[in-house]
N, C-alpha and C positions, 0 to 999 in steps of 0.2 A: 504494500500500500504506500504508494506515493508521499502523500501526507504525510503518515506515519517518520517515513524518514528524513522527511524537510523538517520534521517537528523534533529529533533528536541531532538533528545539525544544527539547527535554530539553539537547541540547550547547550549542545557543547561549546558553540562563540560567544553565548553567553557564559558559559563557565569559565572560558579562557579570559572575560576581558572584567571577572569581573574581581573585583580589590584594585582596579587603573582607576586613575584618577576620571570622576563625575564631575560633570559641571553642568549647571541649571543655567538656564537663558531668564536672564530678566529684563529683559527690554518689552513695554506694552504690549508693542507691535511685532514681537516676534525678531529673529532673524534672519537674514539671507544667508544662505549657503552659497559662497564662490567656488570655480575650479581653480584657481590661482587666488593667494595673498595681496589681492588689488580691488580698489573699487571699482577698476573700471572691467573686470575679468566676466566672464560667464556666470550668470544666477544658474546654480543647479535647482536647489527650492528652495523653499521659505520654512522654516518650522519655527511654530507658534511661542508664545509666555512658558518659562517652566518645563522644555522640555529638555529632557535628559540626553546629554552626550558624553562620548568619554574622547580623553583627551590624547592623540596620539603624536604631536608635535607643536610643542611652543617655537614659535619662528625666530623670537629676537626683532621681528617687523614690526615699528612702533606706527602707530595711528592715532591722534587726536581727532575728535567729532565735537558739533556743537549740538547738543540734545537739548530744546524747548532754553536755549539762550545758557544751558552751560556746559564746560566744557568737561568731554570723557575721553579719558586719555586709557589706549590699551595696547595690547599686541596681538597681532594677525595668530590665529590658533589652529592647525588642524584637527577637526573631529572628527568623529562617524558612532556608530551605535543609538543614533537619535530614530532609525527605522529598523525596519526586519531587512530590509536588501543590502547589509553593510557597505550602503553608500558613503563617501568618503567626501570631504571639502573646508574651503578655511572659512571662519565666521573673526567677526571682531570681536576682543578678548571684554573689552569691556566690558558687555552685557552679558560676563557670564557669571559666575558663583558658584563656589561650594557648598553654599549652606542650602541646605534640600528643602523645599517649599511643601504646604501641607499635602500640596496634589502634583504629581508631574507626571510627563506624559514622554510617550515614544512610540510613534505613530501611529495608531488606532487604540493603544490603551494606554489604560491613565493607573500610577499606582498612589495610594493614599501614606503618607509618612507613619501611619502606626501601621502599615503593613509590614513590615520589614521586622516590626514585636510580637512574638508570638503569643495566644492569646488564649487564659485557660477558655475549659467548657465546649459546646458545641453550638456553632452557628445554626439558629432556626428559621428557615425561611417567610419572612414577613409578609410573600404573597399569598401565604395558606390562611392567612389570619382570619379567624371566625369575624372580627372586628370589622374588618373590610370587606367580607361577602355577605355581611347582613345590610347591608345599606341597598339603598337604589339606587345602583349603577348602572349602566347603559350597559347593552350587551356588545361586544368588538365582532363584529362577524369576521368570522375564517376565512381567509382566501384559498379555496384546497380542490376548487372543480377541473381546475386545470395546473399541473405542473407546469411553473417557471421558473426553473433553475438558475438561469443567466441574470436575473433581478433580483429574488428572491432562494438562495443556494442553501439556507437553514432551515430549521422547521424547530415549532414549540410546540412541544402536545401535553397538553393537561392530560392524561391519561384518564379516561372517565371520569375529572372532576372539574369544580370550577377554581381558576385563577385570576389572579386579580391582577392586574397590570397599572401601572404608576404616570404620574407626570415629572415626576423627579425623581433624583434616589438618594434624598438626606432619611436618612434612618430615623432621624428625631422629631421630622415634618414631613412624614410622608404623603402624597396627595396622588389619593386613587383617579385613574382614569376610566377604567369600564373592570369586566367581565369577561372571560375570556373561556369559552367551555369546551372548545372543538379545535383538532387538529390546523393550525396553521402555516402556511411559509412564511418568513421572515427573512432579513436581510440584517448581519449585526455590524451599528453603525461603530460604536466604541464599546470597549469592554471597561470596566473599572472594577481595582482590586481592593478591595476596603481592611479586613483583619483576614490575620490566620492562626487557625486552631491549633492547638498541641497536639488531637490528632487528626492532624492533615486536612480536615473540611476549611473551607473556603466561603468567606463573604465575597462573591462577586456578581455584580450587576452588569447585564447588557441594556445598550440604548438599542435597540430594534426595530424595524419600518413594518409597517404593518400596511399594504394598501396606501401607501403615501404619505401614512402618520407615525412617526413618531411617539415610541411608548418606553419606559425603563422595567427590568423584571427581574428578581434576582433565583427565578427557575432556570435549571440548565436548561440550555439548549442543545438541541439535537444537530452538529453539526459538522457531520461525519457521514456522506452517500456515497453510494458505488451502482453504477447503472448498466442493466445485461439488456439485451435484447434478445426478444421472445418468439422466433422466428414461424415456428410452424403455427403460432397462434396470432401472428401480426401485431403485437402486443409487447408492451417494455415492462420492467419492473427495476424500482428503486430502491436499495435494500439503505437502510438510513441509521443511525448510531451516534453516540456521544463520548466527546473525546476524553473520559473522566476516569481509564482504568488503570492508570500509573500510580500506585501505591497512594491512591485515596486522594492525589491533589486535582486539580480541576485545569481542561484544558491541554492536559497531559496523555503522552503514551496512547493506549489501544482502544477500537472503539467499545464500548455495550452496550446495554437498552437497545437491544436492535426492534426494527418494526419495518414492515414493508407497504409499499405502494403500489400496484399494480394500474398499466396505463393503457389505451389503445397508443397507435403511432402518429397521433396528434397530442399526446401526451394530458387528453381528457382520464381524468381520475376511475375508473370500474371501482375499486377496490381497495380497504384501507385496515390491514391485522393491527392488534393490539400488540403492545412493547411485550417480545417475545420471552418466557421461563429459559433465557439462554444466557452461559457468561462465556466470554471469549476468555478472558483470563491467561494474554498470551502477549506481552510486552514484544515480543520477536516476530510476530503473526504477516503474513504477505496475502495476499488476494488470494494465492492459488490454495493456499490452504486453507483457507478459513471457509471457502466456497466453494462448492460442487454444482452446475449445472446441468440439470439429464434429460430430453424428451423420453418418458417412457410409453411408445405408439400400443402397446397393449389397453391401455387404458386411457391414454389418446391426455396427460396431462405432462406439465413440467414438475422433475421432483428438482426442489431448491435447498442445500442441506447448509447447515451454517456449522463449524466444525470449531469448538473450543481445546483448551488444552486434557478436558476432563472431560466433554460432555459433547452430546452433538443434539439439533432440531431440525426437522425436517418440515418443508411447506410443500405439499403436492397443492399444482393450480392448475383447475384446469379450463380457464378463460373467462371464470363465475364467481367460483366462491375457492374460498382457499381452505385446505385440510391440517393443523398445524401435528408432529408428532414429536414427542422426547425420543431421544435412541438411546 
């Protein structure tokens, strides 16, 4: 699985760069990233207030700036580690800082300064709150009649119950947004890491698109698919999973919770199983093994087996309803 292995490359650069010197951006308006130690050089990007780079060469290149009529004197810095692409470029030293701000970011996620303490007890998720689903809240209707992967690449499935979805995600003012009862896709726009537990669970909330809004949840998300084509039935199926099976922390390692989707070849939805009695339980796991494929023409269905370290499940489909079994 692809992913899977961008996701322990991604850990190891972060393991290697990390105890190098941090440095937080304090300028308003963010800074520009150059390919050369000059103002007048190429903008590679922009990254925003507070966010996090490490620092891989002080120049000795001095610069003074006049900022709102006074003056900031610094040195040309090369960075990188501010995204996931370890893009590289020099920024001006001024606007930067050691001292770590309460929220800082590095490119789609944002970490909170008590994250970094670990935190007795176990985080309980405040979308399940009896408090917040007895109120009158508007219902968020599902977008789930049709697969669209290329906008919407996630999914959040309340599993037979109701969740409640947010307009913010301060813990101590939270302000519900709707209702949320049935399978959706989703697109996640930032992720934010707030505390972590002594064992292993995770306060993390997604900011999420929902149909063109804007919602915050701190339910995992399912955001782990792999897509087979279903030939002798003209038909696709989405097998779907959450990236949460790396020794209890979140976002990590292999997927579980698997559940499937089953599509015509306009990727209009038939058919939608429940999060499957299945653990992958296999940090090392590849496609080929975790999956089996089989028209079986005797009974005219596909059987689709999902194969853990201990345990296997089997879905025979045969174009209608789906059969699930334990082996």
């Amino acid at each position: 699985m692809k992913n899977i292995i961008l996701t322990i490359i991604f850990l190891l650069f972060t393991i290697s760069i990390f105890g190098q010197d941090r440095m937080y951006v304090t300028a308003e308006s963010g800074l520009v990233v150059r390919d050369k130690p000059s103002l007048k050089s190429n903008k590679i990007v922009h990254i925003p207030k507070n966010t996090m780079t490490y620092v891989e060469e002080k120049t000795g290149i001095n610069l003074a700036i006049l900022d709102e009529g006074k003056e900031i004197k610094g040195e040309w810095i090369k960075v990188y580690g501010f995204d996931n692409k370890n893009t590289k470029g020099y920024v001006f030293g001024g606007f930067l800082t050691t001292e770590k701000p309460e929220i800082w970011f590095s490119g789609k996620q944002a970490y909170y300064k008590t994250y970094d303490n670990l935190q007795e007890g176990t985080f309980e998720s405040n979308s399940l709150s009896e408090k917040y689903l007895i109120r009158d809240l508007p219902i968020i209707e599902p977008n789930i009649e049709t697969l669209n992967p290329k906008d919407f690449p996630h999914f959040l499935n309340p599993q037979n119950r109701k969740i409640v979805l947010f307009e913010n995600h301060k813990m101590n003012d939270l302000k519900p947004a709707g209702i949320l009862n049935g399978l959706t896709q989703v697109r996640i726009d930032s992720t934010f890491y707030k505390l972590k537990f002594k064992d292993l669970t995770n306060c993390v909330w997604n900011r999420i698109d929902i149909n063109g809004k804007h919602y915050y949840t701190d339910v995992d998300i399912h955001d782990f698919s792999l897509s087979k084509e279903l030939v002798n039935l003209k038909q696709k199926v989405e097998i779907i999973g959450q990236y949460d099976g790396y020794d209890g922390a979140y976002h990590l390692g292999y997927p579980e919770h698997f559940f499937l989707i089953f599509t015509d070849n306009k990727n209009h939805v038939i058919y939608k199983t429940k999060v499957l009695e299945f653990d992958l339980n296999d940090e090392f796991a590849m496609e080929k093994d975790i999956l089996k494929l089989n028209w079986n023409q005797n009974i005219k269905c596909y059987e689709i087996t999902l194969i853990g370290r201990q345990e296997k499940v089997r879905i025979n489909w045969n174009g209608k309803k789906a059969e699930i079994k334990k082996l």
